[in-house]
SEKE-998086 format. One record per atom (N, C-alpha, C, O, CB): atom name; residue in one letter; x, y, z; residue number from 0. Coordinates in nm, 3 decimals. Glycine has a CB too. Layout:
<rs>
> a/r/u/v/w/k
> CA/a/X/Y/Z/NUM;
...
</rs>
This chain:
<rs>
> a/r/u/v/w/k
> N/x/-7.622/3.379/5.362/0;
> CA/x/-7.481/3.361/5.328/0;
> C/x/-7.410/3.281/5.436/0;
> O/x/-7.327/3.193/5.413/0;
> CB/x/-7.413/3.498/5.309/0;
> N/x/-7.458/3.328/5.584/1;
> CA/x/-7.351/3.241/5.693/1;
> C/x/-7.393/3.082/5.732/1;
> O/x/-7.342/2.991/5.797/1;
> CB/x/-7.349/3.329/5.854/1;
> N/x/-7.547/3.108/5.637/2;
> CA/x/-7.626/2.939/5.618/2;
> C/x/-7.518/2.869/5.544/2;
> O/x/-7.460/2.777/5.603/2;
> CB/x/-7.793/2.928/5.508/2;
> N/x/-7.497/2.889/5.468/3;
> CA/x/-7.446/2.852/5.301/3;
> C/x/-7.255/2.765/5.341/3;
> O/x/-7.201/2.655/5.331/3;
> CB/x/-7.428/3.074/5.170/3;
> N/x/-7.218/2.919/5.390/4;
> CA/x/-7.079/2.880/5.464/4;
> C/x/-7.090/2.719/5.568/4;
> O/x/-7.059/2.601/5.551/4;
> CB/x/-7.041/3.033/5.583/4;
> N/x/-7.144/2.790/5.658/5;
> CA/x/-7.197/2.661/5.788/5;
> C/x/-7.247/2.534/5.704/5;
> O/x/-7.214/2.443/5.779/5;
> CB/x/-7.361/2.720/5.906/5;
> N/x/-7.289/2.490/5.624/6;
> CA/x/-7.335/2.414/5.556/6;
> C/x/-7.236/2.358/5.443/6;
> O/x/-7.236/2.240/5.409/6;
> CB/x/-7.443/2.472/5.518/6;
> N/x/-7.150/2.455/5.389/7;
> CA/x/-7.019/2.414/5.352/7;
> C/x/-6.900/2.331/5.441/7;
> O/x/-6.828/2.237/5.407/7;
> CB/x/-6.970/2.528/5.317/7;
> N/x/-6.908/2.392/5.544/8;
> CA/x/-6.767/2.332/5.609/8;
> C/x/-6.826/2.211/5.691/8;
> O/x/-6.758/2.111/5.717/8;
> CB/x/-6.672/2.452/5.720/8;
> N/x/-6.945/2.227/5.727/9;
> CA/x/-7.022/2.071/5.794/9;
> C/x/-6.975/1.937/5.667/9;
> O/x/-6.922/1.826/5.668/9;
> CB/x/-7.257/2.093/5.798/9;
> N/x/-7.031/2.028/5.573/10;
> CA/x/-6.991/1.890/5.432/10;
> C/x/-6.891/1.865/5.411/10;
> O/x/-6.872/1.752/5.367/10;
> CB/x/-7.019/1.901/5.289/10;
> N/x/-6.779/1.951/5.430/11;
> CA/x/-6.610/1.945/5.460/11;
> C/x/-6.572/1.841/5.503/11;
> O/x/-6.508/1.745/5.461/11;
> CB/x/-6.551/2.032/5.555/11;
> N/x/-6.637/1.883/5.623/12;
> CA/x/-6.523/1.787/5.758/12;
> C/x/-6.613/1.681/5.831/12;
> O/x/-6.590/1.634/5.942/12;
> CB/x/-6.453/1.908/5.917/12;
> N/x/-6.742/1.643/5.733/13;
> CA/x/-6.815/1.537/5.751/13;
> C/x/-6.742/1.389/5.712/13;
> O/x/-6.665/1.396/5.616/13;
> CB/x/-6.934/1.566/5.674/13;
> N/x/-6.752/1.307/5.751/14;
> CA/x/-6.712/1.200/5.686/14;
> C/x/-6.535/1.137/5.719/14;
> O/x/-6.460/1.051/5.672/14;
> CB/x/-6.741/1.248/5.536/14;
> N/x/-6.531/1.263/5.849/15;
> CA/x/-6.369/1.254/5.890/15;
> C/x/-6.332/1.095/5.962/15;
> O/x/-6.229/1.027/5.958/15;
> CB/x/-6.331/1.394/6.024/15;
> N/x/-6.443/1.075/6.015/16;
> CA/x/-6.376/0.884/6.095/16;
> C/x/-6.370/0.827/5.962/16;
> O/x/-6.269/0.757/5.970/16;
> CB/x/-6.514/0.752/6.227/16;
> N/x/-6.411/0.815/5.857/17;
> CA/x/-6.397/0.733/5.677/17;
> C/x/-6.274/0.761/5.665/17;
> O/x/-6.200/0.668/5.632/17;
> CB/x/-6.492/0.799/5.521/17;
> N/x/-6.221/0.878/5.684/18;
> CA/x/-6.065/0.939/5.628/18;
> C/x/-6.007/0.851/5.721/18;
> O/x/-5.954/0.742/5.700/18;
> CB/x/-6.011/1.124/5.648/18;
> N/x/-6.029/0.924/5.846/19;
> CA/x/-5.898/0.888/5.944/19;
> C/x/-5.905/0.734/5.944/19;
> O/x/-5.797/0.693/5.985/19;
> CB/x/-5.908/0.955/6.119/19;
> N/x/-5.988/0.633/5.915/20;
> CA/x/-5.981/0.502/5.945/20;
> C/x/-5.896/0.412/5.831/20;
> O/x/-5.837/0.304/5.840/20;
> CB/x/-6.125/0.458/5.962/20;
> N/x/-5.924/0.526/5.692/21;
> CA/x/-5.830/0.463/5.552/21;
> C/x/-5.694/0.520/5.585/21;
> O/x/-5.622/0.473/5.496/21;
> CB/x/-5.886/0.525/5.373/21;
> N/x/-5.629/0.585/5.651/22;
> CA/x/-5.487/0.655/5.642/22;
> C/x/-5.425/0.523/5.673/22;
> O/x/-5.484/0.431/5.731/22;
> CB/x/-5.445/0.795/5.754/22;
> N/x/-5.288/0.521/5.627/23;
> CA/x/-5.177/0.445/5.627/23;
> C/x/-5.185/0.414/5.762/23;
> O/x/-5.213/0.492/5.853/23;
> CB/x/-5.049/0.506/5.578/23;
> N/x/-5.148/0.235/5.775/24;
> CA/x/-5.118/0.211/5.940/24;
> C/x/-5.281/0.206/6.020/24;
> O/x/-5.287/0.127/6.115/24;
> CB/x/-5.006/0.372/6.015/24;
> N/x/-5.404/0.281/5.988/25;
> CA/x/-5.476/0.222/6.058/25;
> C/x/-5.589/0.151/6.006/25;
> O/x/-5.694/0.132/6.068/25;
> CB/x/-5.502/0.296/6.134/25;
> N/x/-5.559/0.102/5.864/26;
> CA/x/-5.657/0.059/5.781/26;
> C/x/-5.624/-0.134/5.826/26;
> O/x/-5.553/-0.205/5.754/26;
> CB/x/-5.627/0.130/5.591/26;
> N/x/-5.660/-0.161/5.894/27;
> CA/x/-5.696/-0.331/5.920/27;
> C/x/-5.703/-0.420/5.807/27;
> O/x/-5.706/-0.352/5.704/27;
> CB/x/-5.838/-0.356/5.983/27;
> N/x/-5.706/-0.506/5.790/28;
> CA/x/-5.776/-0.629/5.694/28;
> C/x/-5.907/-0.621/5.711/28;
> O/x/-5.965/-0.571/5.614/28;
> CB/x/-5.737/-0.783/5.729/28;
> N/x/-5.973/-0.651/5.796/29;
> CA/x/-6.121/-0.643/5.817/29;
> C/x/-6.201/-0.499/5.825/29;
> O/x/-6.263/-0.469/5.927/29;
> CB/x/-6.144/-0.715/5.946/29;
> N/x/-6.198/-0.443/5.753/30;
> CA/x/-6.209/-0.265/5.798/30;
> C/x/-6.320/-0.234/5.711/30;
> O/x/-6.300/-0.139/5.636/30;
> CB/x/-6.056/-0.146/5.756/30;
> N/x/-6.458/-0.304/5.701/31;
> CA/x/-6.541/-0.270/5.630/31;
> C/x/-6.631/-0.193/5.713/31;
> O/x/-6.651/-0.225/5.830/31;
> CB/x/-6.589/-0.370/5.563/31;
> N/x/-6.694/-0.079/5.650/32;
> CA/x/-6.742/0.006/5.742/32;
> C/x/-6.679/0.087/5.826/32;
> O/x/-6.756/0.154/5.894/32;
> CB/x/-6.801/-0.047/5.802/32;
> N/x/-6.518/0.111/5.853/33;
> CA/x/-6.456/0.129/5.948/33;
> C/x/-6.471/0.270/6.010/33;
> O/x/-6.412/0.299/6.115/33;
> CB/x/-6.342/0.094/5.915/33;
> N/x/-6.545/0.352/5.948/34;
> CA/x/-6.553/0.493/5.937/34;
> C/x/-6.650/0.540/6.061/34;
> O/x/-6.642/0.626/6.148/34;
> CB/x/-6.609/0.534/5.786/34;
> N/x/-6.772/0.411/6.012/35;
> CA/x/-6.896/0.413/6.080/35;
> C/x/-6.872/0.341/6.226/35;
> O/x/-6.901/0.385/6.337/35;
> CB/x/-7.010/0.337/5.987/35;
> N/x/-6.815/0.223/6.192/36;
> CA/x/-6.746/0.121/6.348/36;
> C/x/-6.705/0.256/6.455/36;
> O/x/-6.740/0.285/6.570/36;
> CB/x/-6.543/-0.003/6.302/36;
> N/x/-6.596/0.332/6.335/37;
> CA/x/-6.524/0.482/6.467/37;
> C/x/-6.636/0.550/6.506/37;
> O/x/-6.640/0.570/6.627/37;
> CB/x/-6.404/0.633/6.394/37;
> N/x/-6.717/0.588/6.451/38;
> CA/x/-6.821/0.678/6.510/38;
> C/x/-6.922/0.595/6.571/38;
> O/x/-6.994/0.669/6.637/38;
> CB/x/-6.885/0.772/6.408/38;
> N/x/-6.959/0.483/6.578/39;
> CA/x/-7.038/0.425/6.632/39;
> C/x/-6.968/0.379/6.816/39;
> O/x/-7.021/0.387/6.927/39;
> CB/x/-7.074/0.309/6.517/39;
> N/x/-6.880/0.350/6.789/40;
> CA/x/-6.779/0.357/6.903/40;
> C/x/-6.735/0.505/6.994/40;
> O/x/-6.692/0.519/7.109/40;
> CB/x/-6.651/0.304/6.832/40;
> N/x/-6.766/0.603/6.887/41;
> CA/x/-6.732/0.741/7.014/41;
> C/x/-6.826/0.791/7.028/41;
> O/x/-6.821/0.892/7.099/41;
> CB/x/-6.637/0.863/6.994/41;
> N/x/-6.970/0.747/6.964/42;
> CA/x/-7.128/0.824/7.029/42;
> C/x/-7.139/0.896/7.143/42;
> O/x/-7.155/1.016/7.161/42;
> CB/x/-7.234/0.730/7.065/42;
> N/x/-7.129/0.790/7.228/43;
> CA/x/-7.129/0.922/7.392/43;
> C/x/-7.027/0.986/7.404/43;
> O/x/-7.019/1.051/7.509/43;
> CB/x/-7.131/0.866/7.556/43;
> N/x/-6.946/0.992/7.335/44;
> CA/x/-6.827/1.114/7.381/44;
> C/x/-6.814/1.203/7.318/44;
> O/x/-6.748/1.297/7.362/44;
> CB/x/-6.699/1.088/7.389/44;
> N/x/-6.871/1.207/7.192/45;
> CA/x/-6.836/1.337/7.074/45;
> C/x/-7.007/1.368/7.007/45;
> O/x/-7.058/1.285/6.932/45;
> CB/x/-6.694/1.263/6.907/45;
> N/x/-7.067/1.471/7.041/46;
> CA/x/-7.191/1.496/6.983/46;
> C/x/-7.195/1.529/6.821/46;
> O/x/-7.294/1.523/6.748/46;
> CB/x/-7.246/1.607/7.061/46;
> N/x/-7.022/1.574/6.776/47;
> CA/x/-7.034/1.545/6.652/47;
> C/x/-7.013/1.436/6.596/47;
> O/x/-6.958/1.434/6.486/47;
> CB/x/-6.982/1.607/6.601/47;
> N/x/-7.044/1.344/6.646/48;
> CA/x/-7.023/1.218/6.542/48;
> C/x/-7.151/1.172/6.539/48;
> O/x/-7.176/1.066/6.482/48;
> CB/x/-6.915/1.093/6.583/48;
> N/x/-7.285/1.274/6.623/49;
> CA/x/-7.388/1.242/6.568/49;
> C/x/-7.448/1.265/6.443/49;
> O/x/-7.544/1.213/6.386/49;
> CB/x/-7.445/1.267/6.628/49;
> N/x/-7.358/1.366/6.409/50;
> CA/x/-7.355/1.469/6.277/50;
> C/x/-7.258/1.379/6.192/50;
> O/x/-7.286/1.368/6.073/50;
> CB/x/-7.286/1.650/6.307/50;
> N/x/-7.208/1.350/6.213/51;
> CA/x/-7.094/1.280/6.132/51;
> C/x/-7.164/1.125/6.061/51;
> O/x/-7.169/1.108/5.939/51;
> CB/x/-6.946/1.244/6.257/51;
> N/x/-7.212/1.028/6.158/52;
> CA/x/-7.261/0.955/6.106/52;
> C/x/-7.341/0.904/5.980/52;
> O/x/-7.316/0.792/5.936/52;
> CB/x/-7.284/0.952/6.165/52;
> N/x/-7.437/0.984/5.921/53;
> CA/x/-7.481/0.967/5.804/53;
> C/x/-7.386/0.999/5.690/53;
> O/x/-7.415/0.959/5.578/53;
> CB/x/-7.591/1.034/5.798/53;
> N/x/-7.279/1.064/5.709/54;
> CA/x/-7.196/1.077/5.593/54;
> C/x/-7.069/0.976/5.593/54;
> O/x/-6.995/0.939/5.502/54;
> CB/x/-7.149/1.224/5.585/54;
> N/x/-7.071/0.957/5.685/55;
> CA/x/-6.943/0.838/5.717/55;
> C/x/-7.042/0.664/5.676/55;
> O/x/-6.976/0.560/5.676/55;
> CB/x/-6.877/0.852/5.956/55;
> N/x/-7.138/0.659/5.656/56;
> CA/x/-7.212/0.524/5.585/56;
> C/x/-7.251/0.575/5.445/56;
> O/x/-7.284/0.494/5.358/56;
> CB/x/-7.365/0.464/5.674/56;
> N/x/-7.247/0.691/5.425/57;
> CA/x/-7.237/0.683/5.226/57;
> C/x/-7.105/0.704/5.210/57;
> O/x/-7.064/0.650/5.107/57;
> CB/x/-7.327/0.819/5.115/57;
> N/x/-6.995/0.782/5.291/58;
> CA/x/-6.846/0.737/5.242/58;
> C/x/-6.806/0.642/5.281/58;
> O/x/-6.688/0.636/5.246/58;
> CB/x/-6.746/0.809/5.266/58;
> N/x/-6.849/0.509/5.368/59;
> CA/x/-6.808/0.427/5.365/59;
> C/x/-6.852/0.324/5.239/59;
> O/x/-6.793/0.245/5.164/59;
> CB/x/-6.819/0.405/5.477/59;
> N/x/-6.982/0.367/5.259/60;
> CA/x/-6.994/0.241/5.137/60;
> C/x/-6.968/0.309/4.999/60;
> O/x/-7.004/0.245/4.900/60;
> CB/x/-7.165/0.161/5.128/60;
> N/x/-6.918/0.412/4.983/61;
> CA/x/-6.825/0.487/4.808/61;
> C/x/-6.693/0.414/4.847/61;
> O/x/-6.603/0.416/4.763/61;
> CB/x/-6.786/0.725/4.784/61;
> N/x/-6.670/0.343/4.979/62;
> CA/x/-6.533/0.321/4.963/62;
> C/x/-6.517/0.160/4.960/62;
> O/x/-6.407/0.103/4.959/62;
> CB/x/-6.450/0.396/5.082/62;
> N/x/-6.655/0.090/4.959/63;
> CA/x/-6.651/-0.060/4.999/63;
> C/x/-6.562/-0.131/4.885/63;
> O/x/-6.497/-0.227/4.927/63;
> CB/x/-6.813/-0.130/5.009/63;
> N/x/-6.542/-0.088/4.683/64;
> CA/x/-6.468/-0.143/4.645/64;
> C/x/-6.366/-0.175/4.676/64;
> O/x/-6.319/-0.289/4.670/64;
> CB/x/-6.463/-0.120/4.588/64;
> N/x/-6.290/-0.023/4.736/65;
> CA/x/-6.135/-0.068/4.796/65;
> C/x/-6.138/-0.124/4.904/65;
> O/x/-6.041/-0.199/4.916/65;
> CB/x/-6.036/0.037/4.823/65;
> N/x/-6.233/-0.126/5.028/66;
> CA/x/-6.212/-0.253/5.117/66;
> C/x/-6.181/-0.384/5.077/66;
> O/x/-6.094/-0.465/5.110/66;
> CB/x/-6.314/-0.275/5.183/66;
> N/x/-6.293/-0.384/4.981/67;
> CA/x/-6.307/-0.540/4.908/67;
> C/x/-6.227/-0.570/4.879/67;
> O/x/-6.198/-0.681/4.922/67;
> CB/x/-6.372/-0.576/4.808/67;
> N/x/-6.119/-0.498/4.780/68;
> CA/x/-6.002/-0.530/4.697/68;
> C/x/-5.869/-0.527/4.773/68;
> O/x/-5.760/-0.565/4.730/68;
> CB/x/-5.994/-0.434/4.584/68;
> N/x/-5.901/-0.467/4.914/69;
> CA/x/-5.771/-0.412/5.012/69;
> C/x/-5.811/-0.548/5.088/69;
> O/x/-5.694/-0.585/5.093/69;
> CB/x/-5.778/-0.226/5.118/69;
> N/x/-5.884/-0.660/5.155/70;
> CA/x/-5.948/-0.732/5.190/70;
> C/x/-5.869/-0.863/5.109/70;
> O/x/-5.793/-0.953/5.146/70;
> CB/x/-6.089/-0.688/5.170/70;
> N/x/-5.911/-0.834/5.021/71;
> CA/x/-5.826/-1.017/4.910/71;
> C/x/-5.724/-0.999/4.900/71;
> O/x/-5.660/-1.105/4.893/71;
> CB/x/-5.856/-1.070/4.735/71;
> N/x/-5.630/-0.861/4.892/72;
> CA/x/-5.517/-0.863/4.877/72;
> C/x/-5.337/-0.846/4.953/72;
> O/x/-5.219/-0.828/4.924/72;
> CB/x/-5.551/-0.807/4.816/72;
> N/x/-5.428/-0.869/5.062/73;
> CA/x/-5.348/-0.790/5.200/73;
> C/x/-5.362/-0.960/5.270/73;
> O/x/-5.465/-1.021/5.297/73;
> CB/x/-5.465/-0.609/5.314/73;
> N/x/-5.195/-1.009/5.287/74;
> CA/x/-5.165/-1.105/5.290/74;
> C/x/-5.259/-1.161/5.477/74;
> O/x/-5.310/-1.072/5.545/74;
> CB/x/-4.994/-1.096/5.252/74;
> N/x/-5.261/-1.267/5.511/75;
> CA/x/-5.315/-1.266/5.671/75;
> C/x/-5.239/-1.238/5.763/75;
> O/x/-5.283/-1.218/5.876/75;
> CB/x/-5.360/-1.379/5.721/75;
> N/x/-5.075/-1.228/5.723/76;
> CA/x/-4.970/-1.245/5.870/76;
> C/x/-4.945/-1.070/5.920/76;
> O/x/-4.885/-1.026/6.018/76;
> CB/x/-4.770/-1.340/5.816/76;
> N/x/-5.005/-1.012/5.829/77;
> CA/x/-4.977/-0.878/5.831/77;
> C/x/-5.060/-0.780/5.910/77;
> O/x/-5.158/-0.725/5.860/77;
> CB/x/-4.977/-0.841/5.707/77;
> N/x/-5.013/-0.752/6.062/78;
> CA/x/-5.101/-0.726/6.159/78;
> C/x/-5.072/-0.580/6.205/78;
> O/x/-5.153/-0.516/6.272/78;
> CB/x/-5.092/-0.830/6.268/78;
> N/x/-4.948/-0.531/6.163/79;
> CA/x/-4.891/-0.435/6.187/79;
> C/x/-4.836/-0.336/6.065/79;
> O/x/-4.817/-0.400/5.962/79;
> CB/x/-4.805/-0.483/6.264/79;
> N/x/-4.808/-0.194/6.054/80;
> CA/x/-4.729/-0.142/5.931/80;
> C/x/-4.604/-0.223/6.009/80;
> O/x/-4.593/-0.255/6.127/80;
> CB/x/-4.717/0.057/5.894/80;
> N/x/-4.496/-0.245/5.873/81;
> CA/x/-4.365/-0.277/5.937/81;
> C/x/-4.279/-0.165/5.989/81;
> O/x/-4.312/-0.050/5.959/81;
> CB/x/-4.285/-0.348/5.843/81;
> N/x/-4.155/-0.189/6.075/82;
> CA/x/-4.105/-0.119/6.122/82;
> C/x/-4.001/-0.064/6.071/82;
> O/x/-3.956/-0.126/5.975/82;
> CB/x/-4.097/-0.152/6.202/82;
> N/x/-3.942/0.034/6.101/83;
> CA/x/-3.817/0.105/5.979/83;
> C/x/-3.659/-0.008/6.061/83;
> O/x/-3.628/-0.069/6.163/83;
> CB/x/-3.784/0.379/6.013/83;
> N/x/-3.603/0.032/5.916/84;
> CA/x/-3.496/-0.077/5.950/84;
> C/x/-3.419/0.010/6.016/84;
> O/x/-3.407/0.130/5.993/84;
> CB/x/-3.418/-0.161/5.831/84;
> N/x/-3.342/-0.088/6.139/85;
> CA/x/-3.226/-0.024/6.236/85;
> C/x/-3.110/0.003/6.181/85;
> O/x/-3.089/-0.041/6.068/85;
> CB/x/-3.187/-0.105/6.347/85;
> N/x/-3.023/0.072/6.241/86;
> CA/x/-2.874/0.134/6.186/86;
> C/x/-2.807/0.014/6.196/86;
> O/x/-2.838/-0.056/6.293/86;
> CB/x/-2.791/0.263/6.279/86;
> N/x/-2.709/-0.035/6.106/87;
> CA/x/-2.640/-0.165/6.152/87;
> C/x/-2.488/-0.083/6.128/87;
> O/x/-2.489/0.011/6.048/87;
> CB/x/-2.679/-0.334/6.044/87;
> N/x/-2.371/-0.116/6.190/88;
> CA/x/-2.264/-0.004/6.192/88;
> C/x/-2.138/-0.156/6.206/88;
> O/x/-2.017/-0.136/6.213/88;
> CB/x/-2.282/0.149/6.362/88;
</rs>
């Protein structure tokens, strides 16, 4: 039973650099793979992203349509989210 659990919440919260790399504001133009790029980038610092890795390259590539389509459609000058408009008085 505490197999079953442990094996549940690993599959949970597997695949978290895929999430955190599509959220609003840090999704790039070029962001293919971006899930795997994050975990490939924090290897020596986080032993779970050794665990993490194989699920973050099948959710990345379940997510390559919308790169593709987020990719052609996301103008080039656009490097930043924009900023909220100031109070004008």
């Amino acid at each position: 039973m505490l197999k079953k659990i442990g094996l549940t919440l690993a599959m949970l919260l597997c695949g978290c650099a895929t999430i955190t790399s599509h959220t609003v504001g840090n999704n790039p133009k070029n962001s293919f793979y971006a899930g795997t790029q994050l975990d490939v980038h924090t290897l020596p610092d986080c032993l779970g992203c050794w665990l993490n890795l194989p699920f973050s390259v099948v959710a990345d590539t379940l997510m390559l349509p919308f790169d593709t389509w987020h990719y052609y459609h996301t103008p080039d000058n656009i490097t930043q989210p924009p900023k909220p408009a100031e109070n004008v008085k």
